[in-house]
LOKOLPA-585382 format. One record per residue (C-alpha): y, x, z; residue number from 1. Coordinates in steps of 0.02 Angstrom, whole numbers, always signed. Each point is the difference from the previous one (the first is absolute). Layout:
BEGIN
R      y      x      z  nr
R      Y      X      Z NUM
...
END
This chain:
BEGIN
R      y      x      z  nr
R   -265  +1733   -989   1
R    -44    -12   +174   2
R   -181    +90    +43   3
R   -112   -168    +88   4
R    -40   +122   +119   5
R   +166     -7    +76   6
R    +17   -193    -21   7
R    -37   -121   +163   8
R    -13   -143     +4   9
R    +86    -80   +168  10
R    +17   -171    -14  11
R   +126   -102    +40  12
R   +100    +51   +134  13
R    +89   -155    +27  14
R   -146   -134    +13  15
R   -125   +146    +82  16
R    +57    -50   +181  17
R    -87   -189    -26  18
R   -166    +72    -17  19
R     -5    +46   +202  20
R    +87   -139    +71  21
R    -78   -163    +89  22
R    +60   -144   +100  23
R   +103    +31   +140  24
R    -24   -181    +81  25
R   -111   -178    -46  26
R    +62   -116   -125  27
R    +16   -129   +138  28
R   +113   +132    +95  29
R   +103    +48   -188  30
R    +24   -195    -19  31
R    +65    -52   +187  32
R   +116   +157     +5  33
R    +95    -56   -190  34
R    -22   -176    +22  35
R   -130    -42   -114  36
R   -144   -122    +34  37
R   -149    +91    +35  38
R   -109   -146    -93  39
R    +94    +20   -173  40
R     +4   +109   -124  41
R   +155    +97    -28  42
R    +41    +99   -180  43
R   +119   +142    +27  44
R   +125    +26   -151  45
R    +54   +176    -19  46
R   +187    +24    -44  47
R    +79    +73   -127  48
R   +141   +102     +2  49
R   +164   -117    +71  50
R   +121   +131   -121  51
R   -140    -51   -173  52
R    -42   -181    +49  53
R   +228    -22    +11  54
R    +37   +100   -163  55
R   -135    -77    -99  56
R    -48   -175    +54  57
R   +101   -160     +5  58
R     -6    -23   +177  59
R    -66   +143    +70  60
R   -122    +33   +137  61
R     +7   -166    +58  62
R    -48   -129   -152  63
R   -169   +107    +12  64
R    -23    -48   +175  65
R    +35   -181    -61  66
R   -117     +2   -161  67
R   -143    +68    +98  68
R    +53   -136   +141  69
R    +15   -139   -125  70
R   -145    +20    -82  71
R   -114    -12   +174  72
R    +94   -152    +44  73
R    -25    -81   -183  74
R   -186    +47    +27  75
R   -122   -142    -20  76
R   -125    +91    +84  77
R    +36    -10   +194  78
R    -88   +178    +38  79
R   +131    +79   -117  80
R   +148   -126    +68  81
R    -34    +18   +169  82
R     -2   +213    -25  83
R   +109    +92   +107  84
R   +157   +110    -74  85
R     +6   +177    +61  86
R   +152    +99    -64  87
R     -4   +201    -16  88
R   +163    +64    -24  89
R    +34   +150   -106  90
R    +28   +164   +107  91
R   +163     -1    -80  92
R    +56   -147    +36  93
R   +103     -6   +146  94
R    -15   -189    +28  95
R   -105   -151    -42  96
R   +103   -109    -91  97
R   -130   -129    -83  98
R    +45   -105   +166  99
R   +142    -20    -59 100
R    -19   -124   -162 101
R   -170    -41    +59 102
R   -102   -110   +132 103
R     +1   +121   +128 104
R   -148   -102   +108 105
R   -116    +38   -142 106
R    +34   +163    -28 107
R    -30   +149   +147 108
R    +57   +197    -35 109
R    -92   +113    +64 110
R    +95   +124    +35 111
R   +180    -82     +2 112
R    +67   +132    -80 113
R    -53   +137   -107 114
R    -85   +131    +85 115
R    -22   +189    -98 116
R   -171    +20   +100 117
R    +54   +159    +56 118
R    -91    -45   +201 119
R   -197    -22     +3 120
R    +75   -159    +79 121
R    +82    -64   -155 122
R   -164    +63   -109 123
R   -119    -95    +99 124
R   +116   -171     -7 125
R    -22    +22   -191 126
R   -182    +38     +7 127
R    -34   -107   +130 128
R   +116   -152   -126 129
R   -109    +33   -144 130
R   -173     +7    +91 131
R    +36   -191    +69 132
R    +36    -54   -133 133
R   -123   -106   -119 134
R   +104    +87   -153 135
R   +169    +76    -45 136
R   +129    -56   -128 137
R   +125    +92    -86 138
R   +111    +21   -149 139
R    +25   +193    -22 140
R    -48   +115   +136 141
R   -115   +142    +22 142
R    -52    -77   +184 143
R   -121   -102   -124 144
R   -115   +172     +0 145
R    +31    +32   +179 146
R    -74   -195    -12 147
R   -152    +38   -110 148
R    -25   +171   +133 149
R    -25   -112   +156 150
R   -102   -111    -94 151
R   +100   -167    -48 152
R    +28    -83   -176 153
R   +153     +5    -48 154
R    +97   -141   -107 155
R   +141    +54   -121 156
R   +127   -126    -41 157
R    +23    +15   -203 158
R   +124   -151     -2 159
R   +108    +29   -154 160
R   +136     +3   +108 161
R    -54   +150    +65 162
R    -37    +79   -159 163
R   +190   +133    +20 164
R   -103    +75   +137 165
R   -152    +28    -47 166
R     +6   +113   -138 167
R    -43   +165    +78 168
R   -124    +76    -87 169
R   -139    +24   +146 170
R    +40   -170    +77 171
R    -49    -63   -166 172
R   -148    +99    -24 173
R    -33    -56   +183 174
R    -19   -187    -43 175
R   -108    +31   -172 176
R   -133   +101    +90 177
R    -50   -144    +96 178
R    +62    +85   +160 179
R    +87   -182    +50 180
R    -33   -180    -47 181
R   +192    -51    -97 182
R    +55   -167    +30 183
R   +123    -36   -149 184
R    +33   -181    +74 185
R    +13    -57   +158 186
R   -156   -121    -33 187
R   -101   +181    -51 188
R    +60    +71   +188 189
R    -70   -176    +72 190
R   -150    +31   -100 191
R    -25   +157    +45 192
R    +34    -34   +203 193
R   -122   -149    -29 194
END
């Protein structure tokens, strides 16, 4: 064994830098520059992977885009149906394709493209995306701690649908420790929005 003397413990490198960041700009300023109404709320889905959302659901990226879409529009409460659409691309996705099969006027990406977040630039968009937000929703990604570290509650969608790509042992672990609110139905996200 390893003496504890000569253990650290470090932390997580990855989600460390979100502790020392702030806003860069207002939320009216955020909302005129990306087309949002400043008045609204706006939710900010986090993207999965383009490559896992093609391989392993019927209809890739996009019919997420649509579910979460749907389900605001099929709303019967107006503060959820009236709830601006942000889309976060996946770093490694090199387009945004949910405009594609979807109603592109409800729907704005922010970036257009996905964006490794190599720049301080392209870290601050992100931060700045999440901190606007009134919450973030998402199917499997770890940008749901990077979430929880700036301070916003995070939905996961647990639509059986999604079920192929969710299976990963700390994502799973993720959504029974309480760390997210799981909508299994579109009526739980509207609930949970509400």
């Amino acid at each position: 064994g390893i003496p504890l003397s000569h253990i650290r413990i470090v932390g997580a490198y990855q989600f460390d830098e979100w502790f020392d960041f702030s806003c860069s700009q207002s939320r009216e300023s955020f909302c005129v520059t990306h087309g949002l109404d400043a008045g609204k709320p706006f939710v900010l889905y986090l993207g999965l992977s383009a490559r896992e959302a093609d391989k392993r659901l019927p209809g890739g990226y996009a019919s997420i885009v649509a579910d979460i879409r749907r389900a605001f529009a099929n709303a019967t409460d107006s503060r959820v149906s009236s709830i601006q659409l942000v889309v976060r691309p996946h770093p490694n996705q090199s387009s945004a394709p949910v405009f594609t099969e979807t109603d592109s006027r409800a729907i704005i990406s922010i970036p257009q493209k996905g964006v490794q977040m190599l720049t301080d630039a392209d870290r601050q968009l992100f931060y700045d995306s999440v901190f606007f937000s009134a919450c973030v929703i998402a199917v499997n990604t770890t940008a749901l701690i990077d979430a929880a570290i700036i301070g916003k509650p995070g939905i996961v969608l647990n639509f059986e649908k999604y079920s192929g790509i969710q299976s990963a042992s700390y994502f799973t672990r993720f959504m029974d420790f309480g760390s997210v609110a799981v909508a299994r139905t579109p009526r739980d996200l509207t609930k949970e929005l509400a």
